[in-house]
C-alpha positions as CSV (number, residue, x, y, z in Angstrom):
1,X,14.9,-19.1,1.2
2,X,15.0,-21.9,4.1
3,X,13.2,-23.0,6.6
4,X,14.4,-20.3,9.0
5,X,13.9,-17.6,7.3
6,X,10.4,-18.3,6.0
7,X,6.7,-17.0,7.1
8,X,3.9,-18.7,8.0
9,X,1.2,-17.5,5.9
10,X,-0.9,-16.3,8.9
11,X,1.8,-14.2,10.1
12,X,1.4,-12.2,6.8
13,X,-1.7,-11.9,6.1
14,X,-2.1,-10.8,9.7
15,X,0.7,-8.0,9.3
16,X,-1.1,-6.9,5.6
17,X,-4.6,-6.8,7.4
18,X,-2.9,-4.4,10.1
19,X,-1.3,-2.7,7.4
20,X,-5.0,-1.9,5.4
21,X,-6.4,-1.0,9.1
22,X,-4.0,1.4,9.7
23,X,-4.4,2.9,6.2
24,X,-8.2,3.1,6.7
25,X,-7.6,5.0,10.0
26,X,-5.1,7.6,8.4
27,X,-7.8,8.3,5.8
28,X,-10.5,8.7,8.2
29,X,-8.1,11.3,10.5
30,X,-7.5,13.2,7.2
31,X,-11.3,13.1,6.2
32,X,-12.1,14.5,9.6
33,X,-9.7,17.6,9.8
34,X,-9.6,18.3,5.8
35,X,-12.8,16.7,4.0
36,X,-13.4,13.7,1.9
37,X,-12.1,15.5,-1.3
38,X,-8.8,17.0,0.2
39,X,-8.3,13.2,2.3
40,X,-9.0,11.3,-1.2
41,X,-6.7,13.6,-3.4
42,X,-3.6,12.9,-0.8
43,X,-4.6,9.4,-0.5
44,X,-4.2,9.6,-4.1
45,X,-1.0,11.1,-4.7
46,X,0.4,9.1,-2.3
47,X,-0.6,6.1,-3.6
48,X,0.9,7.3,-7.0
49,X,4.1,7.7,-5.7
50,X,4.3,4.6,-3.6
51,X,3.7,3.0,-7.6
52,X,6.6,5.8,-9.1
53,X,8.7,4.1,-6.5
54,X,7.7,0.2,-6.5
55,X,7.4,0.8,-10.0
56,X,10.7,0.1,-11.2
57,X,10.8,-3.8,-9.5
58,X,8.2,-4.6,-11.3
59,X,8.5,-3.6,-14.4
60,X,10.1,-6.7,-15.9
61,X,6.8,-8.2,-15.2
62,X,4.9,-5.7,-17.4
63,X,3.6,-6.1,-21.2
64,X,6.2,-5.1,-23.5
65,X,3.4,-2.3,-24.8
66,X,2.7,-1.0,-21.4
């Protein structure tokens, strides 16, 4: 990576702190039309497939007994 194509670290953190608010609103839309239970079992699944598919990248990183 070079200079031009770097980030300034305040230019991420501000994009994941927009990421986590937008995340907090989805939930609190789904808690309002389906119920904490129903909004924190799709918030769930979806989370575990987000980790099937990141999975994979970061594997090489794991313990070898993982």
């Amino acid at each position: 990576m070079n200079d031009e194509t770097m980030i300034p670290m305040s230019a991420l953190r501000a994009a994941l702190k927009m990421r986590a608010v937008a995340y907090a609103h989805m939930f609190d839309v789904m808690r309002e039309h389906l119920g904490e239970e129903k909004a924190q079992e799709i918030g769930q699944e979806a989370t575990r497939r987000l980790g099937q598919d990141m999975g994979p990248n970061f594997a090489k990183f794991a313990p070898n007994d993982l």
